[in-house]
N, C-alpha and C positions, 0 to 999 in steps of 0.2 A: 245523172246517168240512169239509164235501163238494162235494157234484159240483151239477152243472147241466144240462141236457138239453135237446137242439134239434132241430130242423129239422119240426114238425109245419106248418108254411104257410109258404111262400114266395110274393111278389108281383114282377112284374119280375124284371128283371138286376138280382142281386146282386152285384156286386164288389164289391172293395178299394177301390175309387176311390169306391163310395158313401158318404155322408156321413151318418153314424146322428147325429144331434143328440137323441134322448132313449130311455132303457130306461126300460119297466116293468114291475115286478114283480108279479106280484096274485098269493098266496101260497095263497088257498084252491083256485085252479085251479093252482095247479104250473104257472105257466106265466110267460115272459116273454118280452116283447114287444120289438123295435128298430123305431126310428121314424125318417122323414127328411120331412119338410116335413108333418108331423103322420099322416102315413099308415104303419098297419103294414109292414113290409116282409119280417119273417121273426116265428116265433112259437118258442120252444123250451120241451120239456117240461123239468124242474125237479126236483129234491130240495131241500131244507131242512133247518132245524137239526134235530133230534131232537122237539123240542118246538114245533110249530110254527104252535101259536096261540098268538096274542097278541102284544103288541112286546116286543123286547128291551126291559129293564131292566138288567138287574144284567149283570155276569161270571160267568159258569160257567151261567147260564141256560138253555142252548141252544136258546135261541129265534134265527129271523132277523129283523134291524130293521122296522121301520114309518117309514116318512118321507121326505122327500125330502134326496138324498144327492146327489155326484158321484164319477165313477169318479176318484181323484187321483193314480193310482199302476199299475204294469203290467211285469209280469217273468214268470221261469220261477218254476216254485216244487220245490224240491226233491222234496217230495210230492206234490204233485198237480197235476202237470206244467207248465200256465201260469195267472195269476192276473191277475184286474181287481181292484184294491183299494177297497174302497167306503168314502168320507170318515165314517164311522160312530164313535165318538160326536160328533154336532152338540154346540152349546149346550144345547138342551134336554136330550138321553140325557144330557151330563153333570151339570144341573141337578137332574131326575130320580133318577139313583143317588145324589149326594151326598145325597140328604132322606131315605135308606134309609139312609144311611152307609154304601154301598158304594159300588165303581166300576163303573161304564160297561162294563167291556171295551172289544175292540178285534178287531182281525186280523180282518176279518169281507171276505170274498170272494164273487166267482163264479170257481167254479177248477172244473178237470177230475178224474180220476180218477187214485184211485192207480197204479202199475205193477202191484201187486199185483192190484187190480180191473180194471186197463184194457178185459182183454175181456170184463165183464157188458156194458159198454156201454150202452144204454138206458133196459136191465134195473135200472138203479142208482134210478131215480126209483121203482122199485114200494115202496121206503119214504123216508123220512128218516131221513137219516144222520149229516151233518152236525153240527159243534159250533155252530151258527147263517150259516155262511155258505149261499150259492148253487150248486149243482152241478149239472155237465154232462158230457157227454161229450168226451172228448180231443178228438176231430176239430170238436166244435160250439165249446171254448174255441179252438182255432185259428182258429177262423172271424174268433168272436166277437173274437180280440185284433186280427186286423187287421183288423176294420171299425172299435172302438171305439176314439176318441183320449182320450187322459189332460185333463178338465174336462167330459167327458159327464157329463148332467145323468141321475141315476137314481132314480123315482121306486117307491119299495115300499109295496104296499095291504097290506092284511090280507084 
C-alpha cells in the first residue's frame, strides 16, 4: 500500500472534537471525502493501488477495494508512519476470491508516506503507488487519525 492526500476543501471549524461518522472514497477522482451529519466537511486528494481500476479480487492484485468497509483498527506503522486499517475482506471479497481459488488479501489502508518519500508530499498523488491501499500525506494522516474513531463507516466507489 501507499499514501493518501488531503486538504483540497474545507467547510467550518475542523477540529479534533468534530465527529466524522462516515469516509468516502470515490477512486476515479482521487479523492476522499469525511462527513458529519451527512455534510462534507474536508475533501483530500488521494493515491491508489498501482492498478486502480476495478475492485479488489485476489492478493497481489493491486487494485484498491470497492464496497462498504469500516475503519477497525489504527496505530503507527512502521513504514508509512500512521495507519487507518480498513475491515477489507468483507464476506463477499472472501466469497469472491474463494470461486477463483485464491484469497482475498488483506493489509489494505489509508496511511501516510514513507520517510523516505515524506517530502514529495502531495506530489505523491501525481501517480499510483500503492499495493491497493489509500495514500496521503504525513501531515493529512495526522489529521485524519484524530478525527477518525475505530468503527467509522468507509464507503469506497469505483
Amino acid at each position: 500500500c501507499f499514501l493518501l492526500l488531503c486538504s483540497v476543501k474545507s467547510r467550518g471549524g475542523l477540529s479534533s472534537k468534530s465527529i466524522i461518522d462516515k469516509i468516502v472514497v470515490l477512486k476515479s477522482k482521487r479523492i476522499l471525502l469525511i462527513y458529519t451529519q451527512n455534510q462534507v466537511v474536508k475533501t483530500y486528494k488521494i493515491a491508489l493501488g498501482r492498478q486502480p481500476v476495478g475492485k479488489k479480487e485476489i492478493e497481489g492484485d493491486k487494485k484498491t477495494p470497492e464496497g462498504n468497509y469500516t475503519i477497525w483498527k489504527k496505530g503507527p506503522h512502521a513504514k508509512y508512519h500512521k495507519y487507518l486499517f480498513i475491515s477489507y475482506p468483507n464476506k463477499s471479497d472472501v466469497i469472491n476470491a474463494h470461486k477463483k481459488n485464491k484469497e482475498p488479501g488483506g493489509l489494505i489502508y489509508i496511511h501516510g508516506l514513507n520517510k523516505r518519500y515524506a517530502k514529495v508530499g502531495k506530489l505523491h498523488t501525481l501517480s499510483d503507488w500503492t499495493l491497493g491501499c489509500i495514500a496521503v500525506t504525513n501531515d493529512e494522516i495526522d489529521e485524519l487519525y484524530k478525527l477518525i474513531k475505530v468503527g467509522t463507516k468507509i464507503e469506497i466507489k469505483p
